[in-house]
SELO-863422 format. One line per 2 residues: number of its first residue (from 1); their letters; for each residue x, y, z negated of C-alpha. Coordinates in steps of 0.2 Angstrom, whole numbers, always signed. Layout:
N
NUM) a) X/Y/Z ~ ...
This chain:
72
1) xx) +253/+807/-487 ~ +240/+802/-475
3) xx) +239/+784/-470 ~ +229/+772/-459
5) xx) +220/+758/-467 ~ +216/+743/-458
7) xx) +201/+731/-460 ~ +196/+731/-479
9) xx) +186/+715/-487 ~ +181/+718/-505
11) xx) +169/+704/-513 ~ +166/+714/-530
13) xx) +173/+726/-541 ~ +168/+726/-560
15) xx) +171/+742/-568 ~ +188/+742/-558
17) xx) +193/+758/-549 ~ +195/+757/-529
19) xx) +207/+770/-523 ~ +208/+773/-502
21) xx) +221/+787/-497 ~ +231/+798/-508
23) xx) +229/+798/-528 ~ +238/+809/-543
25) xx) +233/+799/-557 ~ +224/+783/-561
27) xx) +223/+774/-578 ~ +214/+757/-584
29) xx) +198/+759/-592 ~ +200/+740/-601
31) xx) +215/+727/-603 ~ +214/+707/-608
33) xx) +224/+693/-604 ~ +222/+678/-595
35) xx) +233/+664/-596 ~ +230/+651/-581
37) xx) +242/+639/-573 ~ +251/+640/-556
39) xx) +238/+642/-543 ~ +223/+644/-554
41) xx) +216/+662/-549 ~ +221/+662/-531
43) xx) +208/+672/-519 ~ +204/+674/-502
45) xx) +195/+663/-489 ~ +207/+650/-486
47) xx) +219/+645/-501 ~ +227/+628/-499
49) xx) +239/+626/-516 ~ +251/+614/-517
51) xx) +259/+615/-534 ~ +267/+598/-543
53) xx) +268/+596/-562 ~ +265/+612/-573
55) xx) +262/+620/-590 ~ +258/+638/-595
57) xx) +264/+645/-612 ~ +254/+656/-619
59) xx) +264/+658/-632 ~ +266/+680/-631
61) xx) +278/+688/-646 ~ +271/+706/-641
63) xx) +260/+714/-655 ~ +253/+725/-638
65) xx) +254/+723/-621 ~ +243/+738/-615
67) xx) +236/+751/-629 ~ +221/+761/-623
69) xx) +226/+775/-631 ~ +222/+792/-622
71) xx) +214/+781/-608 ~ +196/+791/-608
């Protein structure tokens, strides 16, 4: 279904895909995993975070989150 898209800003894209418009199948080409407390990978020109006391856990019982198999 067609739509209209407004004004774009992308700073980078590292081996990401950038879809515009209509799109039948995308897949990952990598996985990781980041652990980072509340407020630490904000983005965009003004960020002004105000958060109090934190923790992050990155305690994670998974064996695996994303597999990459059949991803080409």
């Amino acid at each position: 279904m067609p739509s209209i898209v407004g004004p774009i800003k992308i700073n980078s894209v590292g081996g990401g895909v950038v879809n515009f418009g209509d799109a039948f199948y995308l897949s990952p080409k990598s996985t990781s995993k980041t652990n980072a407390g509340s407020g630490a990978l904000n983005t965009g020109d003004f960020i002004n975070t105000n958060s109090g006391i934190n923790s992050t856990n990155p305690f994670d019982p998974d064996i695996s989150d994303q597999n990459m198999t059949g991803n080409a």
